[in-house]
C-alpha positions in Angstrom: 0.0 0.0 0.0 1.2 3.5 -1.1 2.1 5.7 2.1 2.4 9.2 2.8 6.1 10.4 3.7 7.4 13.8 4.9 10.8 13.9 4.6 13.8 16.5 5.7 11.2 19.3 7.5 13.6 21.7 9.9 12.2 23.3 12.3 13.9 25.5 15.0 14.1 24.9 18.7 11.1 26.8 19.3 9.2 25.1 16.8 9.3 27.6 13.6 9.4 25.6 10.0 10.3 28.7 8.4 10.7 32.6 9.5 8.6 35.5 9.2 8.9 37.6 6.0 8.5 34.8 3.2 9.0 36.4 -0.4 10.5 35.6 -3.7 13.5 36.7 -2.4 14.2 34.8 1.3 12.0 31.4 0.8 12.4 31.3 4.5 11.8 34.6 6.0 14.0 35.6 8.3 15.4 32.3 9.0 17.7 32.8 6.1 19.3 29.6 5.6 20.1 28.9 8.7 17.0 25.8 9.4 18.3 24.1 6.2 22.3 24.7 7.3 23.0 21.3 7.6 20.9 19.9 4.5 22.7 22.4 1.7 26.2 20.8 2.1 25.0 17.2 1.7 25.9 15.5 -1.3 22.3 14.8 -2.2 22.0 18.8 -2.1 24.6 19.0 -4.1 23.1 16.3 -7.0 19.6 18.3 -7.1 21.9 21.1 -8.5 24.1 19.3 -10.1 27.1 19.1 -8.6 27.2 15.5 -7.9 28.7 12.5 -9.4 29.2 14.3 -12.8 31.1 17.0 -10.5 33.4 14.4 -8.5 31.3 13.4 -6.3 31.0 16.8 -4.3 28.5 17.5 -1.1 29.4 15.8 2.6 28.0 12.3 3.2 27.6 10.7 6.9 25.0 10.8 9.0 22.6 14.1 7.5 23.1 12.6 3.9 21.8 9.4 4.7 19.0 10.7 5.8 18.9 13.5 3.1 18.9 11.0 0.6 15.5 9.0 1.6 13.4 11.7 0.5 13.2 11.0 -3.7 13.4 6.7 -3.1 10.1 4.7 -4.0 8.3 8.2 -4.3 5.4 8.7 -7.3 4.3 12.0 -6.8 4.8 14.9 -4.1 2.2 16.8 -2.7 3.1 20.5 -1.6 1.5 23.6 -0.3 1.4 26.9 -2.1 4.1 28.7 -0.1 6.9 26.0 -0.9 6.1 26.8 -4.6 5.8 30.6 -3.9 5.2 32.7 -1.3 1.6 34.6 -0.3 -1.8 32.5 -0.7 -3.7 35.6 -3.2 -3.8 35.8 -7.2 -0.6 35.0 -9.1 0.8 38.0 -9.4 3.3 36.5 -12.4 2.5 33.3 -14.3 5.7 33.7 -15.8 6.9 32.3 -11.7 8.3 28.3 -12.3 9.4 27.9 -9.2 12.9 28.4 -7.2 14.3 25.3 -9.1 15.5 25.9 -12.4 14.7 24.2 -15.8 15.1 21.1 -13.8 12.9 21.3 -10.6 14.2 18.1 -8.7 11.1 16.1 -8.6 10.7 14.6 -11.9 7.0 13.6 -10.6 3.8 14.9 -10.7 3.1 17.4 -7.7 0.0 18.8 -6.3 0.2 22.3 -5.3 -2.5 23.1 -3.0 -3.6 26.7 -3.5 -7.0 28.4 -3.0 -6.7 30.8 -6.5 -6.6 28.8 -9.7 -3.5 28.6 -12.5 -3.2 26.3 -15.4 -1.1 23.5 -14.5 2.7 23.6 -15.9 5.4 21.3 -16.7 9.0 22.4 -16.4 11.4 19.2 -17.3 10.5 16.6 -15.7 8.3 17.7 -13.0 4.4 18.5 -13.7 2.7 21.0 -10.9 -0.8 20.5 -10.8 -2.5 23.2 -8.6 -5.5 22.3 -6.8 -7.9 24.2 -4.3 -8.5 20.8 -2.4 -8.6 19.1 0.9 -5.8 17.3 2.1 -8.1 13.8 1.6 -9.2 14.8 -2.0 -5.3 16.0 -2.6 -4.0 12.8 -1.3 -6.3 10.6 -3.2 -5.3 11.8 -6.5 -1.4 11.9 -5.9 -1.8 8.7 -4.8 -3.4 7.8 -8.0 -0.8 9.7 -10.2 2.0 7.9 -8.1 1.2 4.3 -9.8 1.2 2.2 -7.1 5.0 4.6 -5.2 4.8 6.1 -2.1 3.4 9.9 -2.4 5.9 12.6 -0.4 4.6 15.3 1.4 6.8 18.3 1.1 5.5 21.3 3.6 5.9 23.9 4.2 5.0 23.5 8.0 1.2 24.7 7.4 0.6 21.8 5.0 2.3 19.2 6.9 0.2 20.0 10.0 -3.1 20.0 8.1 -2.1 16.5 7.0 -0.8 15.6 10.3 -4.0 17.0 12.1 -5.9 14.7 9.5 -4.1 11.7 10.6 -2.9 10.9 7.0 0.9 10.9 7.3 2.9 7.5 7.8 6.4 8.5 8.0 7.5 12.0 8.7 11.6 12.6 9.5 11.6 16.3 10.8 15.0 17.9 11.6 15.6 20.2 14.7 18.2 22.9 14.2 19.6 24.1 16.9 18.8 27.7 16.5 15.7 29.8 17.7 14.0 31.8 15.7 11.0 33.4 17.6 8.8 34.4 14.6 8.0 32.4 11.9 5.1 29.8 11.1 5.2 27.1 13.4 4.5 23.2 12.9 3.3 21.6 16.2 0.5 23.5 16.9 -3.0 21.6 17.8 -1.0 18.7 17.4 -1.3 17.4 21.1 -0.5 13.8 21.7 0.6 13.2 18.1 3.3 10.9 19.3 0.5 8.4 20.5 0.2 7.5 16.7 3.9 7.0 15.9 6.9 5.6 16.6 10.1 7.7 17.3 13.7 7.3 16.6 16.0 10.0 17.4 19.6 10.7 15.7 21.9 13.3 17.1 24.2 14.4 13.7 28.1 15.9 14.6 26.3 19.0 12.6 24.6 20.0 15.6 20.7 18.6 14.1 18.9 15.8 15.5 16.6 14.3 13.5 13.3 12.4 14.3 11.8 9.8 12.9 7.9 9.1 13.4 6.6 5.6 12.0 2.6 4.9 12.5 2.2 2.3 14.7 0.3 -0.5 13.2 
């Protein structure tokens, strides 16, 4: 059976997923780079822009590389919200906007953008973003059926994940705690009371100062 997987979601020490301020600009507000510091210097980083294997091999590997690397293995189609494509929920201010990734976003799936203001859909490589003004049920039903029988990946920002989260629909979810506090910012716990009832947890302290959790649903 397909499942839904969240995978590589920072947050701060206070909880923040990203800062406040979001624009073109600063995809994470404030925050800068500083909750996705340990992620950039991976060597799976370093593929999605190519400079990989075709580059000698570069980015770090150890501990935050093997977990960077899970996120794109048995996955069909992602499913993200409209802030990870770009920033403010309100008419699209430029349809010319592809993204921040290029000619080659690094998905090469079908992804669901949820969004409440419509825009044709767009294919840019060899990624497809469908936008859709639809529930986190009705979104997940049809990535699961573009993912042909893969796992479908959630991919944030923190709003999105917690709707899917509040609607008990995630499986595996592998969130990342920087060590840094941000104060401001849109935050991913809340209403979320006793959600680790419904998992299990496995904890990894990295020597880049992250520890990342693992939550499994319990069966």
């Amino acid at each position: 059976m397909a499942r839904l997987r969240a995978h590589n979601i920072a947050v701060s020490l206070d909880g923040f997923g990203t800062g406040e301020g979001q624009s073109l600009e600063a995809p994470f507000g404030h925050a800068g780079q500083r909750l996705m510091g340990w992620f950039f210097p991976t060597a799976t980083f370093q593929g999605m822009i190519g400079n990989g294997s075709a580059a000698g091999g570069a980015g770090t590997g150890g501990v935050d590389d093997a977990f960077a690397s899970a996120w794109s293995r048995g996955i069909g189609a992602e499913i993200m919200g409209r802030n990870k494509f770009a920033p403010l929920d309100r008419p699209w201010p430029d349809l010319d906007w592809q993204g921040w990734w290029g000619d080659e976003p690094p998905f090469r799936t079908p992804v669901i953008v949820l969004t409440h203001t419509p825009r044709p859909d767009l294919v840019v490589g060899g990624t497809t973003f469908l936008f859709r003004d639809a529930s986190p049920q009705e979104a997940l039903a049809e990535a699961t059926e573009l993912a042909g029988g893969l796992d479908v990946r959630l991919g944030g920002g923190p709003t999105t994940v917690r709707e899917f989260l509040a609607a008990d629909l995630v499986d595996h979810l592998h969130v990342v705690v920087s060590p840094i506090v941000l104060g401001r910012g849109v935050r991913l716990w809340d209403g979320l009371e006793g959600l680790e009832e419904r998992f299990d947890l496995e904890t990894t302290a990295s020597p880049s100062g992250v520890v990342h959790h693992v939550f499994t649903r319990r069966t």
